[in-house]
C-alpha positions in Angstrom: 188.5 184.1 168.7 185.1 183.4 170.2 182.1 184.7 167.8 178.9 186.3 169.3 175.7 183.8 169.2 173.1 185.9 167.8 170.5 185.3 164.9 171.7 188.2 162.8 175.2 187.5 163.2 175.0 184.3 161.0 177.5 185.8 158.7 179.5 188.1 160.8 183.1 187.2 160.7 185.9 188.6 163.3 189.0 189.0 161.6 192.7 190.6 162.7 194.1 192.0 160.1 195.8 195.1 159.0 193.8 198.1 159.6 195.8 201.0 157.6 193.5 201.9 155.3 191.4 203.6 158.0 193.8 205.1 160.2 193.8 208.4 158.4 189.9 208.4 159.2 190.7 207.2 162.3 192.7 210.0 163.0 190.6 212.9 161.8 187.7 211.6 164.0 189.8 211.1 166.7 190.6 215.0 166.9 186.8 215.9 165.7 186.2 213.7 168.8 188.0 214.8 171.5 187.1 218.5 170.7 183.8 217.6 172.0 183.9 215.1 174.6 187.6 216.5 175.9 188.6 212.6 175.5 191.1 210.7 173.4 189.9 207.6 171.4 191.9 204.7 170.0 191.7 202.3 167.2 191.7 198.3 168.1 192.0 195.6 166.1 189.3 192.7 166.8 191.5 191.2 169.1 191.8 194.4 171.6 195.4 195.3 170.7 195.4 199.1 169.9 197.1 200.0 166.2 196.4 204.1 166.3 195.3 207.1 169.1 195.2 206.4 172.4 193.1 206.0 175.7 192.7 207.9 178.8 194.0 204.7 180.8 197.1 204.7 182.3 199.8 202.4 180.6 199.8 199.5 183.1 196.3 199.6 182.2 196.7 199.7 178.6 199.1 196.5 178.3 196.8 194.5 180.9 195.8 191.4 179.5 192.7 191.6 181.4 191.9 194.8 180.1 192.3 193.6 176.4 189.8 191.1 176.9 187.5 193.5 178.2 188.6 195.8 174.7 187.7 192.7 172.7 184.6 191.9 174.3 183.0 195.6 174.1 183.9 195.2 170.4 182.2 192.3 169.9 179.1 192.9 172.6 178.9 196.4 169.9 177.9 194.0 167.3 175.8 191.8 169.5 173.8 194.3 170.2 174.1 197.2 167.2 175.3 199.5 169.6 178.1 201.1 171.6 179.3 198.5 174.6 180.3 199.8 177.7 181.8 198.6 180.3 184.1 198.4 183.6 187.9 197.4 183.2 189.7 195.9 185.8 191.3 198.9 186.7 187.7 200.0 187.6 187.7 203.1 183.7 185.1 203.5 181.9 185.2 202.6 178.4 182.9 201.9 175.1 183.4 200.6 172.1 182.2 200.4 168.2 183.0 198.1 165.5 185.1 198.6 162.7 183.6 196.4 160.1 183.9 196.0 156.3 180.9 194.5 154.8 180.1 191.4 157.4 184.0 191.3 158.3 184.4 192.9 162.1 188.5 194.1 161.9 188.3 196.1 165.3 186.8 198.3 166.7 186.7 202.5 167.9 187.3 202.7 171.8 187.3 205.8 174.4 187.5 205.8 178.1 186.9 207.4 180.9 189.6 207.6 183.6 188.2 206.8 187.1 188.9 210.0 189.5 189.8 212.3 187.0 187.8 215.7 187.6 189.1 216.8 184.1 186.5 214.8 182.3 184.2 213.9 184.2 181.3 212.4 183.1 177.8 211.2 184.5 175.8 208.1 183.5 173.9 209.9 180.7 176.5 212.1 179.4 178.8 208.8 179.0 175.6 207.1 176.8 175.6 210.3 174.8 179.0 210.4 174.6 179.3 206.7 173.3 176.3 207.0 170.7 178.2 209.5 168.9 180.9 207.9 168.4 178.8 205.3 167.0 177.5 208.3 164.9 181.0 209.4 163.7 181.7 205.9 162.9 179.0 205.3 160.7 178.9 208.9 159.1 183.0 207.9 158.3 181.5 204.8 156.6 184.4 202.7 158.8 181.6 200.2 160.0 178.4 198.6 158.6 175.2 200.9 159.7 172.5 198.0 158.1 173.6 194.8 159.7 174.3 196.7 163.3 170.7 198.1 162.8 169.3 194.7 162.1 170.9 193.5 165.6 169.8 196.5 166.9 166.1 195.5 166.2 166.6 192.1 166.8 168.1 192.8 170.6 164.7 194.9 171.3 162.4 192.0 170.0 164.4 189.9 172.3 163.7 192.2 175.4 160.0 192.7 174.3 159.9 188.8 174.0 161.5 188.8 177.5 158.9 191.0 179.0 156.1 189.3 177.4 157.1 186.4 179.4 156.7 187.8 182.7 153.2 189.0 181.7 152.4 185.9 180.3 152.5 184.4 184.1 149.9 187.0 185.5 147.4 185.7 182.5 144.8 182.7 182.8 144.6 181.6 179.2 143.5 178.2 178.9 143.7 177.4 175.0 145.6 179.5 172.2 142.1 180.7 171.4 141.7 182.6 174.2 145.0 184.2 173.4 143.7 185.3 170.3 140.2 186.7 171.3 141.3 188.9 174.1 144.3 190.2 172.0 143.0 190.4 168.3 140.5 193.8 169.2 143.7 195.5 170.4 146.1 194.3 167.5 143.4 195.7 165.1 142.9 198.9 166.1 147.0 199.3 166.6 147.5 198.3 162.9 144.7 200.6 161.9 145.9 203.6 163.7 149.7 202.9 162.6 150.6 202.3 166.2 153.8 200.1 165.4 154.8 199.6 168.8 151.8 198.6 170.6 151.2 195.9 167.7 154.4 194.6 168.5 154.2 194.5 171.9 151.1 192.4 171.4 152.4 190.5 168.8 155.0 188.9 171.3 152.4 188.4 173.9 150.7 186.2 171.6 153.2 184.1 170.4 154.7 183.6 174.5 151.2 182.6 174.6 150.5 180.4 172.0 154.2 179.0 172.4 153.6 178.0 175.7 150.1 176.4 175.0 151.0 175.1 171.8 154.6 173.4 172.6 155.5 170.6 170.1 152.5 171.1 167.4 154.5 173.1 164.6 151.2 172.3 162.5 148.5 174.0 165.2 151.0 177.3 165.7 151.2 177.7 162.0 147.7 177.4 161.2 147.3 180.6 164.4 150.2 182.3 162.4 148.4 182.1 159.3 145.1 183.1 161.3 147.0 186.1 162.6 148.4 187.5 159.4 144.7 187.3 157.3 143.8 189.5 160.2 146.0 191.8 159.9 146.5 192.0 156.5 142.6 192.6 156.3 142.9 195.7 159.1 145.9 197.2 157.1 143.5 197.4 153.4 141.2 198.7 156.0 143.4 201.4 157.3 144.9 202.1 153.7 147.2 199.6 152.5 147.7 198.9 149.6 146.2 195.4 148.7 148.2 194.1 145.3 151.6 195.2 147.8 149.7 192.9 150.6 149.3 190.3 148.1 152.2 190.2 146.4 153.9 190.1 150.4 152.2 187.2 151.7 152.2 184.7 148.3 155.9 184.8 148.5 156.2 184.9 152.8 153.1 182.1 152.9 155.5 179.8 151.0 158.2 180.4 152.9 156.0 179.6 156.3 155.6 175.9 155.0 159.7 175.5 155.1 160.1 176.5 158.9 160.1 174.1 161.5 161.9 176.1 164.3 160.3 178.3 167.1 162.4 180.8 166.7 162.0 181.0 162.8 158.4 181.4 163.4 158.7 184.0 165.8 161.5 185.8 163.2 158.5 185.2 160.4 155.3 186.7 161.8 157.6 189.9 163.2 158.1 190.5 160.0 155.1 189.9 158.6 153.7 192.6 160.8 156.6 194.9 159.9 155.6 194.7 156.0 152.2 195.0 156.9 152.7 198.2 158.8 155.1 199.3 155.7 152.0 199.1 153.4 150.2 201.4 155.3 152.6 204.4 156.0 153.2 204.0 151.9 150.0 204.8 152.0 151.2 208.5 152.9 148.2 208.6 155.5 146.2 207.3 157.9 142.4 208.2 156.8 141.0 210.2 159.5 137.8 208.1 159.6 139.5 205.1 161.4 141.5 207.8 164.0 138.4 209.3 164.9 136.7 205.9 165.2 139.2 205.0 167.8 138.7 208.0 169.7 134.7 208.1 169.5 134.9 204.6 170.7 137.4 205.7 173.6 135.1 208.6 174.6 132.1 206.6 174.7 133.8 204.1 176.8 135.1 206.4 179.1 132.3 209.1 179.2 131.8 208.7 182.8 135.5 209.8 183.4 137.2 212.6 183.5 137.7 213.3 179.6 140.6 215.8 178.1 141.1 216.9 174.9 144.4 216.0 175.0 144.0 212.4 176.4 140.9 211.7 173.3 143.6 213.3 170.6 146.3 210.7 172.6 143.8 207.8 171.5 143.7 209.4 168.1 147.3 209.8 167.5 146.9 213.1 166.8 148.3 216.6 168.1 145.7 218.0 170.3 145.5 220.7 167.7 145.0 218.8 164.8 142.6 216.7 166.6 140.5 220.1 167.7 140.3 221.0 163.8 139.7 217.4 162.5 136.6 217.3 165.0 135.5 220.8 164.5 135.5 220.0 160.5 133.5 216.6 161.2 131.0 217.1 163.7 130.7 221.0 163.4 131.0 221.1 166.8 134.1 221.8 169.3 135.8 218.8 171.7 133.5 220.1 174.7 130.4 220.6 173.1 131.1 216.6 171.2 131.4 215.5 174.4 128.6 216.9 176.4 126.7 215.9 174.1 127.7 212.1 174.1 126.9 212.5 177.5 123.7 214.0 176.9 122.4 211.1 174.7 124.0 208.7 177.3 121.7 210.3 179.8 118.6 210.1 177.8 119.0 206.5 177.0 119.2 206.0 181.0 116.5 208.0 181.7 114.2 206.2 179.5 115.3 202.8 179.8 116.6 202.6 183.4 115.2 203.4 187.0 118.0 205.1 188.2 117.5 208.2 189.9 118.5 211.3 188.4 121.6 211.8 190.7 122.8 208.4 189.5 122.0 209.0 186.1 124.3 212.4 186.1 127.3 211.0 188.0 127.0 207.6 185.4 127.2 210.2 182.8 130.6 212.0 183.5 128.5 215.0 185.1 129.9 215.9 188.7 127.3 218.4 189.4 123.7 218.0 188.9 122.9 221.4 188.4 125.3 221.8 185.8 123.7 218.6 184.3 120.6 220.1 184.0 121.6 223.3 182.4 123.9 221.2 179.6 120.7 219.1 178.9 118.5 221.3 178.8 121.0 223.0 176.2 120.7 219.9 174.3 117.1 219.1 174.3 115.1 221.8 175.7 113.8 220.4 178.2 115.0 219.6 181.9 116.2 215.5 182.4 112.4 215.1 184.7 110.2 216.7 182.0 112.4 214.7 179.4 111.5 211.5 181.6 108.2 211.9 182.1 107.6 212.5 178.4 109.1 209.6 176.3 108.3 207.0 179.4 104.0 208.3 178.8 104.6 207.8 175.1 105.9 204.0 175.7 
């Protein structure tokens, strides 16, 4: 029986053998099952053959040996992937499959279907992905599969499509060196890992190694010493955003010496992803993220955006914070409201300019994120008592 080529599924095994033992929880899901989704469900063993229940297929159907391949392969494509297969039979049903596993042992697998043209249960695109995740959910909750290695594939499959996508950007970019990589990503990586933003850090994370992959093809030595570049870094932001640096320590002694046995692209890849994954781990241990650095973030967004149009709700986005979390946090640290933090960023943008620059005042309001002079006027004057002319006129005589 073929086996699915995957690097989590080293130890998987697919195995045909007697599956009594779980009929009788089998069968109770099977009713709990069908009193929700108005569909039968049927137990296979790892080659397709079905031992228990039943499908909505007709029987011609049922004994097709196309359609038994297509059982088999939806159980083992489950696996692949960590989650519920589906796919097209011959017969042109509907049908999606989990794996029955013990331990790393895959002995069949959980399959419903949908029948083509029958109004009785008909189901849409979405309601068949709900409908297929929990039975993966039932599965697991019956303990008749195992939840941590499908998990792990489960992970692994997304790194693979983030890998996949960080491809395609790659051939939009101009990098000329693996240094370049570095510089232009390493600002972005930081402030992720500071703020907690797992996903984003990832998502960089594989365009960097695309990128220093590509670039760096057949010199194991160079990539590794970028690897280890990469890790000090972020190690460095997580103590900064809260880590815990003896857990960080302990973590990269015993991961550094397990660097200098890999030789393999794909171990290295597998290596730095989790690197960042223990990394990110010290810091929600932490229990928090110190306001200091989210507020950093979005000061630094605000001031680089000031002549945009500015929300409260896009600055708390920056901050990952709920806009009304992000309200109190700025209220209790700069005593004054969003609106009034931001007028007056714009305020001391405009006083800079009219000092330092020859830019007209209309330029100077518009540069600032004000749309209407007027209203300029009357928020600096708020500010600074005076109007932006007399405020002009004064500081460029005492120069």
């Amino acid at each position: 029986m073929s086996i699915p080529t995957h690097d989590t599924l080293d130890t998987v095994r697919f195995a045909s053998r007697p599956l009594d033992a779980v009929i009788p929880a089998f069968e109770q899901l099977a009713i709990d099952y069908a009193l929700v989704w108005k569909l039968p469900c049927a137990l296979a063993n790892a080659l397709g053959y079905l031992v228990a229940g039943s499908l909505a297929c007709q029987q011609d159907c049922l004994e097709a040996q196309e359609c038994l391949a297509v059982r088999r392969r939806a159980i083992e494509e489950s696996v692949r992937w960590g989650e519920p297969a589906v796919l097209l039979c011959p017969q042109g049903n509907v049908l999606w499959a989990v794996p029955v596993m013990e331990n790393a042992l895959v002995t069949g697998g959980v399959i419903a279907s949908k029948l083509e043209g029958n109004e009785s249960n008909e189901l849409s695109t979405v309601e068949i992905r709900r409908a297929a995740f929990d039975l993966l959910t039932r599965i697991e909750e019956a303990n008749l599969t195992n939840a941590a290695l499908l998990e792990l594939n489960r992970l692994a499959a997304q790194r693979e499509s983030e890998r996949a996508e960080a491809i395609h950007e790659l051939k939009g970019q101009n990098y000329q060196s693996i240094r370049d990589i570095y510089l232009v990503e390493e600002p972005a990586l930081i402030a992720a890992i500071k703020r907690g933003d797992r996903a984003t850090a990832r998502e960089i994370i594989n365009r960097v190694l695309v990128g220093i992959y590509y670039l760096g093809r057949d010199h194991t030595l160079l990539l590794k010493s970028f690897l280890l570049e990469l890790v000090v870094m972020m190690s460095r932001s997580a103590v900064e955003a809260g880590g815990d640096p003896s857990e960080l320590l302990g973590t990269n002694f015993s991961y550094f010496a397990e660097l200098a046995r890999i030789d393999s692209e794909e171990e290295l890849c597998a290596w730095l992803v989790n690197m960042l994954e223990r990394v990110m781990d010290t810091i929600k241990s932490s229990h928090h993220y110190p306001i200091s650095i989210l507020m950093g973030a979005a000061l630094k967004y605000m001031q680089e955006h000031l002549q945009e149009e500015l929300s409260r709700d896009d600055v708390a986005r920056v901050a990952y914070l709920s806009p009304s979390h992000f309200s109190r946090v700025v209220k209790a640290t700069f005593g004054h409201p969003f609106t009034d933090l931001l007028a007056k960023m714009r305020v001391d943008k405009a006083r800079e300019m009219l000092v330092l620059t020859e830019k007209n005042l209309l330029q100077i309001c518009m540069d600032c994120g004000f749309n209407d002079q007027s209203y300029f006027t009357k928020v600096f004057q708020k500010f600074t008592g005076r109007t932006p002319g007399e405020y002009r006129r004064l500081h460029r005589s005492t120069l």
